[in-house]
Structures are given as structure tokens and as C-alpha cells.
N, C-alpha and C positions, 0 to 999 in steps of 0.2 A: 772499569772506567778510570782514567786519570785521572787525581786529585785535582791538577788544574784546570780543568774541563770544568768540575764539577764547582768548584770556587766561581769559578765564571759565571756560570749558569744562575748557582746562590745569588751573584754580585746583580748578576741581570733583572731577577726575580724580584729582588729587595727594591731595585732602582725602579722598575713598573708600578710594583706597589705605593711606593712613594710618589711617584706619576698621580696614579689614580689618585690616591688620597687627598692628594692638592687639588684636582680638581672636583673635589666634591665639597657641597656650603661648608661641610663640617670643618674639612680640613682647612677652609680658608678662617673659618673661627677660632682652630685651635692654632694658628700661624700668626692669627692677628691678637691673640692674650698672651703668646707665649716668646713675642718678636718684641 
């Protein structure tokens, strides 16, 4: 597998989770102590 492929993928994976997490109560609690 190309590395670049695989950065991407990482880049993708990270960016969803971060997705999710914001919308979930928690994430918007730890946004709003930590903003």
C-alpha cells in the first residue's frame, strides 16, 4: 500500500472521529470548558 494512501486514510479516520465526538453531549462539554 502506498504511504500516501495510507496518510489519507489515517487523515480521514481522525477527521470522522472528531466529527463524531462533537456531536455527541460530551464533546460539546469538553468544547465548551476547554474553548
Amino acid at each position: 500500500m502506498e504511504p500516501a494512501i495510507f496518510l489519507y486514510l489515517l487523515l480521514g479516520a481522525i477527521a470522522i472521529g472528531i466529527i463524531i465526538f462533537v456531536k455527541t453531549p460530551a464533546g460539546k462539554r469538553w468544547l465548551d470548558k476547554y474553548s
